[in-house]
Backbone as XML, in Angstrom:
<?xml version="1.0"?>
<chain id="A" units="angstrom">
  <residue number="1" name="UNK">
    <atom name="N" x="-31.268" y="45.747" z="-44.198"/>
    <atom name="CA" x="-30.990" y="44.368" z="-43.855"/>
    <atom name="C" x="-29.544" y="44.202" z="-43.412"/>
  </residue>
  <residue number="2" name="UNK">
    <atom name="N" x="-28.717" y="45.408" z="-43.365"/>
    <atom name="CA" x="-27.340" y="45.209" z="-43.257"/>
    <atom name="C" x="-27.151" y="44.681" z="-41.785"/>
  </residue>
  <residue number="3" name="UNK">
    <atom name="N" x="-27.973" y="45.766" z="-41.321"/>
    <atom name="CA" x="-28.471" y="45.591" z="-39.789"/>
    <atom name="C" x="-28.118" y="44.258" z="-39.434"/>
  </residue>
  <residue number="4" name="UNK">
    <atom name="N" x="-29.378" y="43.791" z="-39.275"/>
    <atom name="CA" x="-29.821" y="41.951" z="-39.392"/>
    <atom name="C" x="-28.776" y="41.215" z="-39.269"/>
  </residue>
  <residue number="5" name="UNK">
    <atom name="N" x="-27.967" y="41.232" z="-40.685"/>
    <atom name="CA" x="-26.815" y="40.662" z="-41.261"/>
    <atom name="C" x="-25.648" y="40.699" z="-40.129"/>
  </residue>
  <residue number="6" name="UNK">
    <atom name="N" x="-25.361" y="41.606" z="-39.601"/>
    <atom name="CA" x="-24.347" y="42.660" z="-38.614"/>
    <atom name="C" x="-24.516" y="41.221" z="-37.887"/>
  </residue>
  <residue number="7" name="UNK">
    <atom name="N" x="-25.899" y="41.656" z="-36.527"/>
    <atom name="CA" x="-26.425" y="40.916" z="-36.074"/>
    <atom name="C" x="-26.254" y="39.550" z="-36.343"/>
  </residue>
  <residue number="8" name="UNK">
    <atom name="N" x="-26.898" y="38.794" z="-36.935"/>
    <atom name="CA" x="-26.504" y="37.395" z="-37.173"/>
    <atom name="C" x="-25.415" y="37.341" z="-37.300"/>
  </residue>
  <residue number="9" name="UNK">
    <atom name="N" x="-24.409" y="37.571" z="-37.757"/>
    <atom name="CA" x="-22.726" y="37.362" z="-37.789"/>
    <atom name="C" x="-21.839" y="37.437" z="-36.665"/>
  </residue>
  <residue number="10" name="UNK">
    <atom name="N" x="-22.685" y="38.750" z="-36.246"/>
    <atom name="CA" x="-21.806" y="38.747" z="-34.548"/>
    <atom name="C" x="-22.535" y="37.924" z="-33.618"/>
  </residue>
  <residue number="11" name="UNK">
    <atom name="N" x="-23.513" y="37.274" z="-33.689"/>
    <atom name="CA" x="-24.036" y="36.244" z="-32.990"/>
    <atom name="C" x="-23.748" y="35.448" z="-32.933"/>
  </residue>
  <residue number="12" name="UNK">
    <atom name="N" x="-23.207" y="34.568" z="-34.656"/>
    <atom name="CA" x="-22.618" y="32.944" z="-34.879"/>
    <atom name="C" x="-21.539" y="33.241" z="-33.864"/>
  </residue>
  <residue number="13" name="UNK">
    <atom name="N" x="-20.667" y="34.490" z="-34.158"/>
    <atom name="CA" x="-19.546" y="34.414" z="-33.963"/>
    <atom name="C" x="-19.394" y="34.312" z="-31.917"/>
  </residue>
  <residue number="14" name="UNK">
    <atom name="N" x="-20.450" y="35.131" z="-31.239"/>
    <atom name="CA" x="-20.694" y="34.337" z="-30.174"/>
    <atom name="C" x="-21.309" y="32.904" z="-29.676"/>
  </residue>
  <residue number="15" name="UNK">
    <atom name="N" x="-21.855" y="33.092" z="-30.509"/>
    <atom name="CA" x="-22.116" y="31.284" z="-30.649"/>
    <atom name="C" x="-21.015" y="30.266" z="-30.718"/>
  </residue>
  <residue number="16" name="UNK">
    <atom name="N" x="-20.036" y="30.424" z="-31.630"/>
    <atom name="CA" x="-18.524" y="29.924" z="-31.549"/>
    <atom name="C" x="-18.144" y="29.766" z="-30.704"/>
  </residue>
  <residue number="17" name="UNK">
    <atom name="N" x="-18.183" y="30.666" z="-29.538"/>
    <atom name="CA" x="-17.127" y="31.158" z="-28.365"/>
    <atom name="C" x="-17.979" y="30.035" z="-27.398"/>
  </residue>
  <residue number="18" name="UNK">
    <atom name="N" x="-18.866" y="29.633" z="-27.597"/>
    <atom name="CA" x="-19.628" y="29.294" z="-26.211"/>
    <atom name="C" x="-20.598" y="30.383" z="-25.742"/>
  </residue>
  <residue number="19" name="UNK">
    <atom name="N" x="-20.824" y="31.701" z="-25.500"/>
    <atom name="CA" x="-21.280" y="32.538" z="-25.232"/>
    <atom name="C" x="-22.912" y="32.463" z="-25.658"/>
  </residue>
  <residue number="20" name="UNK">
    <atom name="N" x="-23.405" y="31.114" z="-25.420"/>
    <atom name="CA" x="-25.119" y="31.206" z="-25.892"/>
    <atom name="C" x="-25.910" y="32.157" z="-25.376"/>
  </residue>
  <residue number="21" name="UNK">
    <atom name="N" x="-26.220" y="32.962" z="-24.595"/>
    <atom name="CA" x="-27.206" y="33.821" z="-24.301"/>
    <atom name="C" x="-26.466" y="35.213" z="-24.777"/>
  </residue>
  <residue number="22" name="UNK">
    <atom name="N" x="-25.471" y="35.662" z="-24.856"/>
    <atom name="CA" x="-25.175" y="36.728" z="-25.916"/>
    <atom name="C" x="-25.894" y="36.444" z="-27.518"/>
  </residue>
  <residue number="23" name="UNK">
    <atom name="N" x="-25.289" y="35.355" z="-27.713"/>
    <atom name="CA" x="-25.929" y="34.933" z="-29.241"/>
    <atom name="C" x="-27.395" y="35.274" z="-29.537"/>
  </residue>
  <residue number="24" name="UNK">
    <atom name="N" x="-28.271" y="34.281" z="-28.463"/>
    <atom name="CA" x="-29.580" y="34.645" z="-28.439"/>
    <atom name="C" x="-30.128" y="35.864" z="-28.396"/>
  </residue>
  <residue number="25" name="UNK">
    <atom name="N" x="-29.622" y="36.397" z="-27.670"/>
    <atom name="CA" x="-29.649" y="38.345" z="-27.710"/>
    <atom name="C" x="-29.816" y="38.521" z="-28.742"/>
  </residue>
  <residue number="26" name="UNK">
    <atom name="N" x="-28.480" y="38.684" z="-29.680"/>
    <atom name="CA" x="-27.791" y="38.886" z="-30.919"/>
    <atom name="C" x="-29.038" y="38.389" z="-32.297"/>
  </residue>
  <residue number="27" name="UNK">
    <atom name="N" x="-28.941" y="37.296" z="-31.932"/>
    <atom name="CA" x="-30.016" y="36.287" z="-33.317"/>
    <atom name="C" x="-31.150" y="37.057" z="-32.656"/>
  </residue>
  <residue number="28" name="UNK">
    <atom name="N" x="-32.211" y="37.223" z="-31.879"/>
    <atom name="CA" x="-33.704" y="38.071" z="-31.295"/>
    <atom name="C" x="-33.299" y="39.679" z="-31.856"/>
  </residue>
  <residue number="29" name="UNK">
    <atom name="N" x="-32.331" y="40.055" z="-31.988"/>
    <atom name="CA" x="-32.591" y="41.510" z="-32.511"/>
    <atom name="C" x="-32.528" y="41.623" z="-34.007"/>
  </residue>
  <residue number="30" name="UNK">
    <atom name="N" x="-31.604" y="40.667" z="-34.644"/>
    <atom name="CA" x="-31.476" y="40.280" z="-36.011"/>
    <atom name="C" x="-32.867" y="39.994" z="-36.320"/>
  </residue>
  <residue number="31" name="UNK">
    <atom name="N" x="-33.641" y="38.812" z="-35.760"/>
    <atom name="CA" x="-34.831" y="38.930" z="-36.324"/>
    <atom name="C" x="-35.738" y="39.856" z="-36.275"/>
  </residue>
  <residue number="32" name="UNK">
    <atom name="N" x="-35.491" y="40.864" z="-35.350"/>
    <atom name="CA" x="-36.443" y="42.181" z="-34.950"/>
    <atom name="C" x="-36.221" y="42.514" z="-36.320"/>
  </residue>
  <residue number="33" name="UNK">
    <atom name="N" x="-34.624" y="43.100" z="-36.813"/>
    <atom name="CA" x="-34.481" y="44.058" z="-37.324"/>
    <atom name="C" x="-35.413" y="43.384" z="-39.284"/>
  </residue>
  <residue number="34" name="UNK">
    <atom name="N" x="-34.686" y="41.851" z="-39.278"/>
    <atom name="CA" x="-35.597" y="41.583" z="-40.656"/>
    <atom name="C" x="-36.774" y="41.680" z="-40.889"/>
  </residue>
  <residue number="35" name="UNK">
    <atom name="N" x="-37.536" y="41.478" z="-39.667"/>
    <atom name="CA" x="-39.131" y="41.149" z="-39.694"/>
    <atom name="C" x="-39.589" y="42.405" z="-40.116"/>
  </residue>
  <residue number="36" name="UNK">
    <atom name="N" x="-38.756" y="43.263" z="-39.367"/>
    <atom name="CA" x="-39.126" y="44.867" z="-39.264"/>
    <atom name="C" x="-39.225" y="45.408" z="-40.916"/>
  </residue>
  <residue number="37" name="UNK">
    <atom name="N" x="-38.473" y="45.353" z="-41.950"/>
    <atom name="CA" x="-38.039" y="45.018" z="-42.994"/>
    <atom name="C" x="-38.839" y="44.581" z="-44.333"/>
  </residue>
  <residue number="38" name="UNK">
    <atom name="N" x="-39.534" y="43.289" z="-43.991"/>
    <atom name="CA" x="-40.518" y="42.483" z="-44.444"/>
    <atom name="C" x="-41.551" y="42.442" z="-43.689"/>
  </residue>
  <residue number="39" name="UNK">
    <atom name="N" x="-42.663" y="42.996" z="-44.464"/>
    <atom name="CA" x="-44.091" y="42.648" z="-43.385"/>
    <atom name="C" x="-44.755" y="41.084" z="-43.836"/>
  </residue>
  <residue number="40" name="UNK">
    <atom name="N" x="-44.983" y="40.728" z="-42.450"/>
    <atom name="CA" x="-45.375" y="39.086" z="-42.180"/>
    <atom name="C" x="-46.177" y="38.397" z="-43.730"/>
  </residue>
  <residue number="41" name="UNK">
    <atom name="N" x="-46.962" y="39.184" z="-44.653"/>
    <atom name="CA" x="-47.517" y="38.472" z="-44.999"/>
    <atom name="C" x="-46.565" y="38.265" z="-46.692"/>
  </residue>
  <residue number="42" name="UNK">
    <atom name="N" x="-45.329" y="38.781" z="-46.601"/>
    <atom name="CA" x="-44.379" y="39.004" z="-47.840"/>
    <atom name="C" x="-44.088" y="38.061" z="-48.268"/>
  </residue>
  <residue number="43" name="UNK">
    <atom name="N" x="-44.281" y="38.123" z="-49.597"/>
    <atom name="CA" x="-42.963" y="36.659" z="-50.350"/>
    <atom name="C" x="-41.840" y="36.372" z="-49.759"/>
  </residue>
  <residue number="44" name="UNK">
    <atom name="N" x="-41.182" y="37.525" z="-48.817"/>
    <atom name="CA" x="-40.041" y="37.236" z="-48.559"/>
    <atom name="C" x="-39.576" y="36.575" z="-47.468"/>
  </residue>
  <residue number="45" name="UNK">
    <atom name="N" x="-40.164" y="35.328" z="-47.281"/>
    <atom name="CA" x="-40.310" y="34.741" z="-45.745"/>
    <atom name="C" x="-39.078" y="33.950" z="-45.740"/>
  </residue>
  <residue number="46" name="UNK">
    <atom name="N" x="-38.379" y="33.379" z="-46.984"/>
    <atom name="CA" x="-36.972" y="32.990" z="-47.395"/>
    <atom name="C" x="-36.266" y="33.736" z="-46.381"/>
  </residue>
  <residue number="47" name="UNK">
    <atom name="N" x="-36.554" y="34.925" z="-46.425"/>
    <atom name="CA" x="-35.380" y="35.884" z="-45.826"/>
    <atom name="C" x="-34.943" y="35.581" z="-44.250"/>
  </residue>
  <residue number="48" name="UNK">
    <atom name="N" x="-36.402" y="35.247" z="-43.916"/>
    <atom name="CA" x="-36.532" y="34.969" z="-42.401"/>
    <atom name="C" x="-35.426" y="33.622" z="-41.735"/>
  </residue>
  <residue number="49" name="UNK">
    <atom name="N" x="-35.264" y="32.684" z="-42.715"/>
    <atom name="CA" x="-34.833" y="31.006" z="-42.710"/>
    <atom name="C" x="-33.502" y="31.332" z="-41.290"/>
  </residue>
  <residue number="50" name="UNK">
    <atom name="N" x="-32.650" y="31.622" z="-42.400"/>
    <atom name="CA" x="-31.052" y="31.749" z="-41.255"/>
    <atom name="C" x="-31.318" y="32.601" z="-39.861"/>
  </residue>
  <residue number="51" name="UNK">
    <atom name="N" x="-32.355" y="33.667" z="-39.808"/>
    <atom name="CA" x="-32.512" y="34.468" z="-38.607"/>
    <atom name="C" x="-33.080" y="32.963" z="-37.453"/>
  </residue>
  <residue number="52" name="UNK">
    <atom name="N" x="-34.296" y="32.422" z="-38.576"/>
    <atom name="CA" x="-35.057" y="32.005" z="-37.101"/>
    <atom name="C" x="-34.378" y="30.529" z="-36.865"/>
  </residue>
  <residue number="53" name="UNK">
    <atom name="N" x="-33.916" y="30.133" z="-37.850"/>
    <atom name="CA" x="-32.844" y="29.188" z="-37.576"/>
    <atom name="C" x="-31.914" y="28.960" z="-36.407"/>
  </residue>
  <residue number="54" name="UNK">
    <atom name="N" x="-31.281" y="30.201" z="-36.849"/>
    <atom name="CA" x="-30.245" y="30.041" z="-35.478"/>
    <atom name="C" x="-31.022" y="30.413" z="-34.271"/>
  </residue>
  <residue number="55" name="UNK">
    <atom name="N" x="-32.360" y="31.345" z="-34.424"/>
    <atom name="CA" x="-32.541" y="31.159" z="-32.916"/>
    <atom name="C" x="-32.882" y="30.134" z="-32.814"/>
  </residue>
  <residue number="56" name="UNK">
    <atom name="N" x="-33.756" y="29.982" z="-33.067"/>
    <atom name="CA" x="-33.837" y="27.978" z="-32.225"/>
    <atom name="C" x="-33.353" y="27.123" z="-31.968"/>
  </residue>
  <residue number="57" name="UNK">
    <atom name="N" x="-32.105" y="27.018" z="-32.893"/>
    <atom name="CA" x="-31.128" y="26.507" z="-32.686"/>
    <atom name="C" x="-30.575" y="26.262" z="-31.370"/>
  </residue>
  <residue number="58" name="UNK">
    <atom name="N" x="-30.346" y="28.108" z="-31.261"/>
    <atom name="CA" x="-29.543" y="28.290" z="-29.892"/>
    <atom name="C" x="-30.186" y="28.294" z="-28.448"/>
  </residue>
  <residue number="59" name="UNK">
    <atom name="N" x="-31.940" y="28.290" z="-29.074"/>
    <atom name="CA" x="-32.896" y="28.347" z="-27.597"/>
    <atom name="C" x="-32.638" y="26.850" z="-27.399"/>
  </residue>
  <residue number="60" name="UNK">
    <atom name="N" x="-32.826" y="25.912" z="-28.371"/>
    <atom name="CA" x="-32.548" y="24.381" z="-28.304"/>
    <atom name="C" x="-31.387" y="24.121" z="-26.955"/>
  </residue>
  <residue number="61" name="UNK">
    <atom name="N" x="-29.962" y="24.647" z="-27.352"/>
    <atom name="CA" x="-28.748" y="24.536" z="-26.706"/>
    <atom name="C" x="-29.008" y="24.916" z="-25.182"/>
  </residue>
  <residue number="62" name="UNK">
    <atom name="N" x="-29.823" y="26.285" z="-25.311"/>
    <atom name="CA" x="-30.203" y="26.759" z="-23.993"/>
    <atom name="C" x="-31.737" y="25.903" z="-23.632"/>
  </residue>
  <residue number="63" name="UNK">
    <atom name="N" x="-31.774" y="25.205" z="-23.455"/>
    <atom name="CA" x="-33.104" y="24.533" z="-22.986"/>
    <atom name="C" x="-34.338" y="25.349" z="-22.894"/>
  </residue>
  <residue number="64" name="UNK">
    <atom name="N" x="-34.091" y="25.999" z="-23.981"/>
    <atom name="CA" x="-35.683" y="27.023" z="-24.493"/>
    <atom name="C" x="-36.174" y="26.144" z="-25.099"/>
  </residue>
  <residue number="65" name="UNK">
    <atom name="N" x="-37.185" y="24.872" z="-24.918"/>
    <atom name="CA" x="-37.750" y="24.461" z="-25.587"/>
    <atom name="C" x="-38.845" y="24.683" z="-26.360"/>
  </residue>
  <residue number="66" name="UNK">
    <atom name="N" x="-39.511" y="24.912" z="-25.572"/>
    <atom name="CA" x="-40.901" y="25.652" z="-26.224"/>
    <atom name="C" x="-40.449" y="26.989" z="-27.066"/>
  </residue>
  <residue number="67" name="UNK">
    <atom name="N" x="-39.486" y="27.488" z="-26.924"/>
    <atom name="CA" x="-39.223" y="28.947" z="-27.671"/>
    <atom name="C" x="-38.727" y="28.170" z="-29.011"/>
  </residue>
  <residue number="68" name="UNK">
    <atom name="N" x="-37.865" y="27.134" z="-28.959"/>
    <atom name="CA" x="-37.317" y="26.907" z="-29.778"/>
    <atom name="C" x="-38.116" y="26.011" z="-31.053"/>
  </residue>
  <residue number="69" name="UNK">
    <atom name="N" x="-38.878" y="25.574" z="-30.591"/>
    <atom name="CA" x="-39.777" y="24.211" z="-31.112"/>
    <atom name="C" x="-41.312" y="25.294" z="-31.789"/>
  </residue>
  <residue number="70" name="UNK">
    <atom name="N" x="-41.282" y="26.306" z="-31.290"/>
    <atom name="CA" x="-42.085" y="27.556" z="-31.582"/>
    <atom name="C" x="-41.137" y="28.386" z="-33.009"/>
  </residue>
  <residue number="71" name="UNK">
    <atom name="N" x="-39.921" y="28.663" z="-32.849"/>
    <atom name="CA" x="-39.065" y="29.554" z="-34.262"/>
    <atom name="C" x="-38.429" y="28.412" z="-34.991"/>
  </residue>
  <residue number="72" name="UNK">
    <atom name="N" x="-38.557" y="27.013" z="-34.734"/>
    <atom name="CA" x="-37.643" y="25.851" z="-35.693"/>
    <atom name="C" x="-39.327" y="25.772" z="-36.444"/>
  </residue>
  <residue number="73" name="UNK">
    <atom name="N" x="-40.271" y="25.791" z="-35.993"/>
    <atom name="CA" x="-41.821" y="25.460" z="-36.520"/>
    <atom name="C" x="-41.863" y="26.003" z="-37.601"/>
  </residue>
  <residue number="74" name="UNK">
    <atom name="N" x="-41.902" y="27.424" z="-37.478"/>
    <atom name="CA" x="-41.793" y="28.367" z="-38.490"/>
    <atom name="C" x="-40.804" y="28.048" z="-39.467"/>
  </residue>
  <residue number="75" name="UNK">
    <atom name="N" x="-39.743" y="27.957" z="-38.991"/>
    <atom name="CA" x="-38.759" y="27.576" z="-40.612"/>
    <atom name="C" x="-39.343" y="26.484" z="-41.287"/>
  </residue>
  <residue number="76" name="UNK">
    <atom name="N" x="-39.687" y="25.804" z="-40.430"/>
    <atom name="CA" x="-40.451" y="24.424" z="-41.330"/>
    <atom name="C" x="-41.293" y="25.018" z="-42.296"/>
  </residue>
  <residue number="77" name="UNK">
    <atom name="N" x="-42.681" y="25.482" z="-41.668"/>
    <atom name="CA" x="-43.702" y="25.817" z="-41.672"/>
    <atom name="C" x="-43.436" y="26.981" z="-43.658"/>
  </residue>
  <residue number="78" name="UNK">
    <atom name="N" x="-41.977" y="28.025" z="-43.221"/>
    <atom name="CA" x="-41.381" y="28.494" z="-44.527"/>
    <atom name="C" x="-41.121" y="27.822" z="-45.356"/>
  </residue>
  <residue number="79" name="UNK">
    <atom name="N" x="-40.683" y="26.794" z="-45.380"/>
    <atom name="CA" x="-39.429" y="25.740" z="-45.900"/>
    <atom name="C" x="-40.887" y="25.115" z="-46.727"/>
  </residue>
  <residue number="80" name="UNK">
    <atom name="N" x="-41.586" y="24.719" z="-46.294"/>
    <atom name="CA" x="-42.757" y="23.818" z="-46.849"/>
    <atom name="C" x="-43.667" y="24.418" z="-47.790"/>
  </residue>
  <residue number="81" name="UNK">
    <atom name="N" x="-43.520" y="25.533" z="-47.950"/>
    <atom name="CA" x="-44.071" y="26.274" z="-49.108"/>
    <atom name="C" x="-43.695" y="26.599" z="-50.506"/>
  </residue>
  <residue number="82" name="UNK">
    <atom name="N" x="-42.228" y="26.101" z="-50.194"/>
    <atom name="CA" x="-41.487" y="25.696" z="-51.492"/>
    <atom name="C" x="-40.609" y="24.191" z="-51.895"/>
  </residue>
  <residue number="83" name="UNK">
    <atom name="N" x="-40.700" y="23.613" z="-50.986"/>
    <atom name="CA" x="-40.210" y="22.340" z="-50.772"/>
    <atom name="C" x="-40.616" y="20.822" z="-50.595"/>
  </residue>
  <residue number="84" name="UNK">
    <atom name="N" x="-40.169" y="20.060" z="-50.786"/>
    <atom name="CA" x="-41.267" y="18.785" z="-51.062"/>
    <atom name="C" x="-40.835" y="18.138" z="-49.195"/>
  </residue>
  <residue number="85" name="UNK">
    <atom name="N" x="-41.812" y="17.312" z="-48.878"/>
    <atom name="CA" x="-41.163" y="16.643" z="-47.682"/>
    <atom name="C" x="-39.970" y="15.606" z="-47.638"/>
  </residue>
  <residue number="86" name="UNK">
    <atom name="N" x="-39.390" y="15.626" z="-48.865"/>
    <atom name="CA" x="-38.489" y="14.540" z="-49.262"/>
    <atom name="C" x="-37.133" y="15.597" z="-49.360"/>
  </residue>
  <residue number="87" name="UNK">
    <atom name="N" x="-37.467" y="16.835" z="-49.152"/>
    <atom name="CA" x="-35.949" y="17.966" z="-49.341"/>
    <atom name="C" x="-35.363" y="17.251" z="-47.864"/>
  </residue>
  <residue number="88" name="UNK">
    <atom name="N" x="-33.852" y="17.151" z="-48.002"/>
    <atom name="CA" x="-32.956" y="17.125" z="-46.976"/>
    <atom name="C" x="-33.075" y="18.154" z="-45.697"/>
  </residue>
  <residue number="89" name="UNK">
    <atom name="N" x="-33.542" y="19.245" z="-46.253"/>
    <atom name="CA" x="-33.792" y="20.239" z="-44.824"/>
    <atom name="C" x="-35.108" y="20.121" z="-44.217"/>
  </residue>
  <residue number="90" name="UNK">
    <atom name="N" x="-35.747" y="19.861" z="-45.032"/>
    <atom name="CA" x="-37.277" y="19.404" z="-44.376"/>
    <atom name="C" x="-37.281" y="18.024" z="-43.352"/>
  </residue>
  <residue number="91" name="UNK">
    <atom name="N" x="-36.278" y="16.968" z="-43.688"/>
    <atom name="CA" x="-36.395" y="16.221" z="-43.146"/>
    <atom name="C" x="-35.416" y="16.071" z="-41.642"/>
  </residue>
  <residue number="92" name="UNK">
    <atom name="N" x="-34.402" y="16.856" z="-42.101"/>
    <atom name="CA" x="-33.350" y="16.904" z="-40.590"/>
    <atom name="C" x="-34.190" y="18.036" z="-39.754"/>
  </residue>
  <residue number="93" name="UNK">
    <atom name="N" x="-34.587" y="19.398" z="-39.891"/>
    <atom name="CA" x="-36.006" y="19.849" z="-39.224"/>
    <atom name="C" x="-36.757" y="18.915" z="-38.601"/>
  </residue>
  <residue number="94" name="UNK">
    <atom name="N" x="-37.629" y="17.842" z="-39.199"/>
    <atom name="CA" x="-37.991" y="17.429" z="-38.539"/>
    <atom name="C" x="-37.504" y="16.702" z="-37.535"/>
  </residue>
  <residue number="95" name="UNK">
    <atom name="N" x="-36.745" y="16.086" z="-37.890"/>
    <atom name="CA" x="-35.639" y="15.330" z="-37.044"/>
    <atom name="C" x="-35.315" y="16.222" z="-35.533"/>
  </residue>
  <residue number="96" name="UNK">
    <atom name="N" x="-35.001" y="17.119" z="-35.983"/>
    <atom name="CA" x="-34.569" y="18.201" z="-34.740"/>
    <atom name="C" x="-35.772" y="18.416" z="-34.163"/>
  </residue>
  <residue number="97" name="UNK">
    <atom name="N" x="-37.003" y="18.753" z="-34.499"/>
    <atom name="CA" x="-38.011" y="18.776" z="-34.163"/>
    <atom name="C" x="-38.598" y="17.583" z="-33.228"/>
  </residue>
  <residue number="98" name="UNK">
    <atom name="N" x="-38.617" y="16.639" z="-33.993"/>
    <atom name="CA" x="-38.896" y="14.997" z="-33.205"/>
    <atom name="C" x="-38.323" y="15.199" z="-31.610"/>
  </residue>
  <residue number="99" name="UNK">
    <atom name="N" x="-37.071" y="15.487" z="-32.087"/>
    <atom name="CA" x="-36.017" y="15.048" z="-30.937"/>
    <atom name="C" x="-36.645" y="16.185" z="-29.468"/>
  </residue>
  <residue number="100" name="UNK">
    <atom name="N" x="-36.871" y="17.118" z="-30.041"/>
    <atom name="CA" x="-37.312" y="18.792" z="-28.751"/>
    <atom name="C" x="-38.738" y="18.689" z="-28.164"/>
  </residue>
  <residue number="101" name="UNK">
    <atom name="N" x="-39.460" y="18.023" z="-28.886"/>
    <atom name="CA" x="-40.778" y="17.750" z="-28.735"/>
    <atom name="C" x="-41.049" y="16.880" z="-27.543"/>
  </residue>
  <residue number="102" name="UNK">
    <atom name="N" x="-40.349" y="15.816" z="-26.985"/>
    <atom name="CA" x="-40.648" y="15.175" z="-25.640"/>
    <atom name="C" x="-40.125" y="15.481" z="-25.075"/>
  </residue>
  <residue number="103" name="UNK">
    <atom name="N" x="-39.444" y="16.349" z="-24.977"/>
    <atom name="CA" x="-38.721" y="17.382" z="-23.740"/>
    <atom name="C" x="-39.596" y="18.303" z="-23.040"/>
  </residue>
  <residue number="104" name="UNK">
    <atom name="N" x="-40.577" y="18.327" z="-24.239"/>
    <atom name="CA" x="-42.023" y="19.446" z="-23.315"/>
    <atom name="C" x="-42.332" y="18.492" z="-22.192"/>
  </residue>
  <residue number="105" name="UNK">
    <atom name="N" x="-42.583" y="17.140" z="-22.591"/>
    <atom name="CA" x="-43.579" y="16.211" z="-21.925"/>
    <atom name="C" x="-42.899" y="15.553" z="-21.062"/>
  </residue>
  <residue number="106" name="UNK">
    <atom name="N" x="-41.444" y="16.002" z="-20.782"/>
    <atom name="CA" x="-40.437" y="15.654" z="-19.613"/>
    <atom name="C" x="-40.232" y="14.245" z="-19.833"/>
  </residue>
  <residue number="107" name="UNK">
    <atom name="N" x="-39.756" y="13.471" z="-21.309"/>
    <atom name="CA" x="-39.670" y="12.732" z="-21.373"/>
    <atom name="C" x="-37.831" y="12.337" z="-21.641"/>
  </residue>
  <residue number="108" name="UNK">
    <atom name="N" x="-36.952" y="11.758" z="-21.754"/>
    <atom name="CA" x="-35.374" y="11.425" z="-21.773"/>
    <atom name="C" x="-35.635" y="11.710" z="-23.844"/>
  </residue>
  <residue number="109" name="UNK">
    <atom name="N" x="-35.092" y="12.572" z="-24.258"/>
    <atom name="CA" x="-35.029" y="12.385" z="-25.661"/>
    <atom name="C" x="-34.091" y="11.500" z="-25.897"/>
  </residue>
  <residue number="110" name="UNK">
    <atom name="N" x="-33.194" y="11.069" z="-25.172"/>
    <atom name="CA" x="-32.493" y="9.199" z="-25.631"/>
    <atom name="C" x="-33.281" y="8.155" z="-25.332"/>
  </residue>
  <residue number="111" name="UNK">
    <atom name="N" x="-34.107" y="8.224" z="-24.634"/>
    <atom name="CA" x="-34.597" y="6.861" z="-24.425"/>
    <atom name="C" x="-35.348" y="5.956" z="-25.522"/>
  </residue>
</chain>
């Protein structure tokens, strides 16, 4: 997992810079390397949170919507197996979620 770790760190840290599609690189191999690590059906899906986090995050920034609204799902989707819908992260998720979701449907997410 040091791997991973490597990875995600030198990613935020392009992420900092502005440098979003390095990052994304960076966060997509991090999650290679955890998934790789943990097989899908493990208790350890916790582990997954910060990997798929930031990607979506950063597909979000990069107008990966569908990529992003696809790996923010999943954290939810994690998050909800131990968490009530009233947890603070469950609810700004959704929030972020709300907001990416009419962007599929080419709609102004301010309007």
């Amino acid at each position: 997992m040091t791997t991973a770790k490597n990875y995600l760190s030198l990613g935020e840290s392009f992420e900092e810079k502005g440098k979003y599609f390095k990052a994304e690189r960076l966060y997509k191999k991090a999650l290679r390397a955890v998934e790789a690590e943990f097989a899908e059906g493990s208790e350890n899906k916790q582990e997954l949170l910060p990997y798929l986090y930031n990607l979506g995050m950063i597909q979000a920034a990069l107008d990966k919507t569908s990529l992003s609204i696809k790996n923010l799902g999943r954290v939810l989707s994690i998050l909800l197996e131990s968490r009530s819908e009233e947890d603070p992260d469950v609810i700004e998720l959704r929030r972020v979620l709300d907001e990416l979701h009419p962007a599929i449907h080419g709609k102004a997410v301010n309007s």
